[in-house]
VEXVO-140978 format. One record per residue (C-alpha): residue in three letters; x, y, z. Coordinates in Angstrom, 2 decimals. Layout:
// VEXVO-140978
+------+---------+---------+---------+
: resn :    east :   north :      up :
+------+---------+---------+---------+
:  ALA :       X :       Y :       Z :
...
+------+---------+---------+---------+
This chain:
// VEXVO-140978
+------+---------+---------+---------+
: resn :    east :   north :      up :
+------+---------+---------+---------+
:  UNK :  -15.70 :  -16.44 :   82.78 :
:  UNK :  -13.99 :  -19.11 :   81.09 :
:  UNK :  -10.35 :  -19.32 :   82.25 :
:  UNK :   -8.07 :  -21.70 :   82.60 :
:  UNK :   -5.98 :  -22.24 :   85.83 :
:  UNK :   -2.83 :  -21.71 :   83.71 :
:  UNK :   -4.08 :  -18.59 :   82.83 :
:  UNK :   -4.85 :  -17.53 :   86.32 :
:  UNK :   -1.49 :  -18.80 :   87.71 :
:  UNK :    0.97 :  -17.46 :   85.58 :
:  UNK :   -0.77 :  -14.31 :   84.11 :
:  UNK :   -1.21 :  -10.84 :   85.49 :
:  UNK :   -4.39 :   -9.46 :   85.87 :
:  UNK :   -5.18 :   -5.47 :   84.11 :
:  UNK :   -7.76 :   -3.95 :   85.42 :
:  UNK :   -9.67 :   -1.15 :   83.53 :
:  UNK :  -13.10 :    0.17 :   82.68 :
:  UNK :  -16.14 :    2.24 :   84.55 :
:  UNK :  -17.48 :   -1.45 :   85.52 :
:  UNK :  -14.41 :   -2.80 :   87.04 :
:  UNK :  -13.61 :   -4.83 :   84.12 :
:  UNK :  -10.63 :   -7.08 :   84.20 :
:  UNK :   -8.57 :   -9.38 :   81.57 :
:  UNK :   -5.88 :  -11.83 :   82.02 :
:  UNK :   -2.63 :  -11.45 :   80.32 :
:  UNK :    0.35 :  -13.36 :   79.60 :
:  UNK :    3.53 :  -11.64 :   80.59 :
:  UNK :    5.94 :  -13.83 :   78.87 :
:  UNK :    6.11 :  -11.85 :   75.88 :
:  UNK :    7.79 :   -8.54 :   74.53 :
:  UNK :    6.79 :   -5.63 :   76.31 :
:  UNK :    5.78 :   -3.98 :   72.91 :
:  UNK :    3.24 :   -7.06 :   72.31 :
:  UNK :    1.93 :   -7.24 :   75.82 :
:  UNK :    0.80 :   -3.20 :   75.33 :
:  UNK :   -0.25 :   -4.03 :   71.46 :
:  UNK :   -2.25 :   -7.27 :   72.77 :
:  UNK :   -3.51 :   -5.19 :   76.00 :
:  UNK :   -4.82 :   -2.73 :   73.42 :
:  UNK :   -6.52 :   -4.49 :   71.24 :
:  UNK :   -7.99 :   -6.40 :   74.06 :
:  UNK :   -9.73 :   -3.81 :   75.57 :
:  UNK :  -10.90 :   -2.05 :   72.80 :
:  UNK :   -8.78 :    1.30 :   72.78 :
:  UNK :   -7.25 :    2.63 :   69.37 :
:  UNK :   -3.51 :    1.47 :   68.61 :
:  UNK :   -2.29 :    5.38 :   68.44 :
:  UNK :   -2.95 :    4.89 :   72.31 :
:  UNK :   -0.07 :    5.24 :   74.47 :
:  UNK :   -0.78 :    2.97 :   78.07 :
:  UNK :    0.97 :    1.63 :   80.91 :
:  UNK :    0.53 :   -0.12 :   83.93 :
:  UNK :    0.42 :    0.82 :   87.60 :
:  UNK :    0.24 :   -1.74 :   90.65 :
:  UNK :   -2.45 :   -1.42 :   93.12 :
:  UNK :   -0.95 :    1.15 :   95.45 :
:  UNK :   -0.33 :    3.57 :   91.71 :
:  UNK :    3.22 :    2.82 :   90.93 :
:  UNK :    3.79 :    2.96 :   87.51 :
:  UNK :    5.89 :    0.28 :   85.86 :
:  UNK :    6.99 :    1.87 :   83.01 :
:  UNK :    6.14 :   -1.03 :   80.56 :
:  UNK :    6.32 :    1.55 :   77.72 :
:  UNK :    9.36 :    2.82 :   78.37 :
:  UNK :   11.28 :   -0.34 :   78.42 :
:  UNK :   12.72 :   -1.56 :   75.80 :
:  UNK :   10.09 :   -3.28 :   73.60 :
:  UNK :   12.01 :   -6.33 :   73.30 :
:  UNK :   12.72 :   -6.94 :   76.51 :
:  UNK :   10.28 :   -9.61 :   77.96 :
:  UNK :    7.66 :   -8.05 :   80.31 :
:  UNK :    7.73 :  -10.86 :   82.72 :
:  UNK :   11.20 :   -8.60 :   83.89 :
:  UNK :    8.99 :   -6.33 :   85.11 :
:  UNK :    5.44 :   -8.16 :   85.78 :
:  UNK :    5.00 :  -10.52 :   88.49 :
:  UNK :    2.74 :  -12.89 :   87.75 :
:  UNK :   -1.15 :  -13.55 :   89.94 :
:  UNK :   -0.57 :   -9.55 :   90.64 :
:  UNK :   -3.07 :   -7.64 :   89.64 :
:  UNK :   -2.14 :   -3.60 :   87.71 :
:  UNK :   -4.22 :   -0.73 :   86.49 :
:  UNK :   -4.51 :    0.53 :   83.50 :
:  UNK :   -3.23 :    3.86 :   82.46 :
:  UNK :   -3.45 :    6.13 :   79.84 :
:  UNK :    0.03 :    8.22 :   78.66 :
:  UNK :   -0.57 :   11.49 :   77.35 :
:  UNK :    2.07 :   13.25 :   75.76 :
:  UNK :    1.96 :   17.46 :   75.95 :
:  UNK :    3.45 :   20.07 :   73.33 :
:  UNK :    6.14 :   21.03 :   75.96 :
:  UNK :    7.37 :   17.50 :   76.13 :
:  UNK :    5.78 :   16.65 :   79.50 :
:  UNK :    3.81 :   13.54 :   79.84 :
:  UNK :    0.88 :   12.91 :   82.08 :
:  UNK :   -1.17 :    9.67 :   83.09 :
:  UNK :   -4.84 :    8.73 :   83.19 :
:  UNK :   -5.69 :    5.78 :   85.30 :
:  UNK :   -8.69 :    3.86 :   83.04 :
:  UNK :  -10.15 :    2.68 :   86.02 :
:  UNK :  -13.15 :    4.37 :   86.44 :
:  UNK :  -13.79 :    3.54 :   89.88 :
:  UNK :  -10.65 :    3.92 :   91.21 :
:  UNK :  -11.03 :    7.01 :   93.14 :
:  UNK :  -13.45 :    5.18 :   95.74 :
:  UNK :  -12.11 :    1.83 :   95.48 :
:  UNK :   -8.46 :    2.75 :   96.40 :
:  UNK :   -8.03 :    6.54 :   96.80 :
:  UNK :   -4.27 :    6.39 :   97.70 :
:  UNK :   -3.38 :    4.86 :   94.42 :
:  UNK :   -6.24 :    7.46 :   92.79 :
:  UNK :   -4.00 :   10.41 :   94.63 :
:  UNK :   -0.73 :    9.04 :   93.53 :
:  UNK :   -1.59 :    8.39 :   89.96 :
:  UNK :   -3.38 :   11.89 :   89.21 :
:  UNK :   -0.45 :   13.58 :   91.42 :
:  UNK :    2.23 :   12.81 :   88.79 :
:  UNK :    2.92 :   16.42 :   86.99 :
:  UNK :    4.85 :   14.28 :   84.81 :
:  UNK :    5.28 :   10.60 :   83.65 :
:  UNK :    8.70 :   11.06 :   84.96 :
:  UNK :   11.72 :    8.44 :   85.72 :
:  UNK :   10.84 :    5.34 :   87.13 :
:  UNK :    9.48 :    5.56 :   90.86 :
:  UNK :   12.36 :    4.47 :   93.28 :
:  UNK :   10.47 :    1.02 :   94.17 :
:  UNK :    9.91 :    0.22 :   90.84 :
:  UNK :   13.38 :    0.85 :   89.80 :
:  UNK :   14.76 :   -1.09 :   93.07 :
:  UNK :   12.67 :   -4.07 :   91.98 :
:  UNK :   13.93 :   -4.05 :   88.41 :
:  UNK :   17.39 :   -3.94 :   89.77 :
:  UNK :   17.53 :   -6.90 :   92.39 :
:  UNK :   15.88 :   -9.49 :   89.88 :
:  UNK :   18.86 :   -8.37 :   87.49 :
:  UNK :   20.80 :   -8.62 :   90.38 :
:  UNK :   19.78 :  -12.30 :   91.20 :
:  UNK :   19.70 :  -13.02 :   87.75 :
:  UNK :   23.55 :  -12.23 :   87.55 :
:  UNK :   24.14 :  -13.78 :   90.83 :
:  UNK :   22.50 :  -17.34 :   89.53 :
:  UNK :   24.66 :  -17.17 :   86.55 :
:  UNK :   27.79 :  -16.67 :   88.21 :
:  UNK :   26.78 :  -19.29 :   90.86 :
:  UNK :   27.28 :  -16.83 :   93.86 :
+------+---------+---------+---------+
């Protein structure tokens, strides 16, 4: 692979595929472009609903943030995230899919956790706590505290 050390340092890495495939992204964009891009990328149709999950199967919740809020809010970058599919059921219940083929016998906690979910449900409590002390520090810089 070709990639630059840019790339590598301030990208996230999505892993996906039954042959452990990877791709680079750049977070520093809309959420709804980093999904759109991620996509297209990797080859799945556009009427595809995905998200992310880190390694241990917490979902971020990329695609239910709002789409023009930068993703680098929510991605740290050099970490690497799984794929996953969103399915959406007749009773209004969601469901994921990680697209991580080998997932079960590479990491089977994050394999339990992801096919566990009998919804896509709020935001997992880590996730959310995350989200909430960057805004935190973000306000906190601003007001010089």
């Amino acid at each position: 692979r070709n990639i630059s050390q840019h790339a590598r340092s301030s990208g996230i890495n999505a892993e996906y595929g039954g042959d452990n495939e990877e791709a680079i992204f750049n977070p520093q964009c809309r959420t709804l472009l980093l999904l759109e891009h991620i996509k297209e990328r990797v080859g799945y149709q556009s009427d595809i609903d995905i998200d992310l999950s880190d390694e241990n199967g917490f979902i971020v919740h990329l695609l239910r943030s709002p789409p023009l809020q930068f993703a680098s809010e929510f991605l740290e970058s050099r970490r690497t995230f799984i794929l996953v599919r969103v399915s959406k059921h007749e009773d209004g219940s969601e469901s994921v899919e990680p697209m991580l083929k080998n997932l079960r016998a590479d990491r089977p906690n994050a394999f339990a956790r992801l096919t566990s979910y009998d919804s896509y449900g709020a935001p997992q409590a880590e996730v959310t706590e995350k989200r909430v002390g960057r805004q935190r520090s973000k306000k906190s810089g601003k007001r010089g505290k």
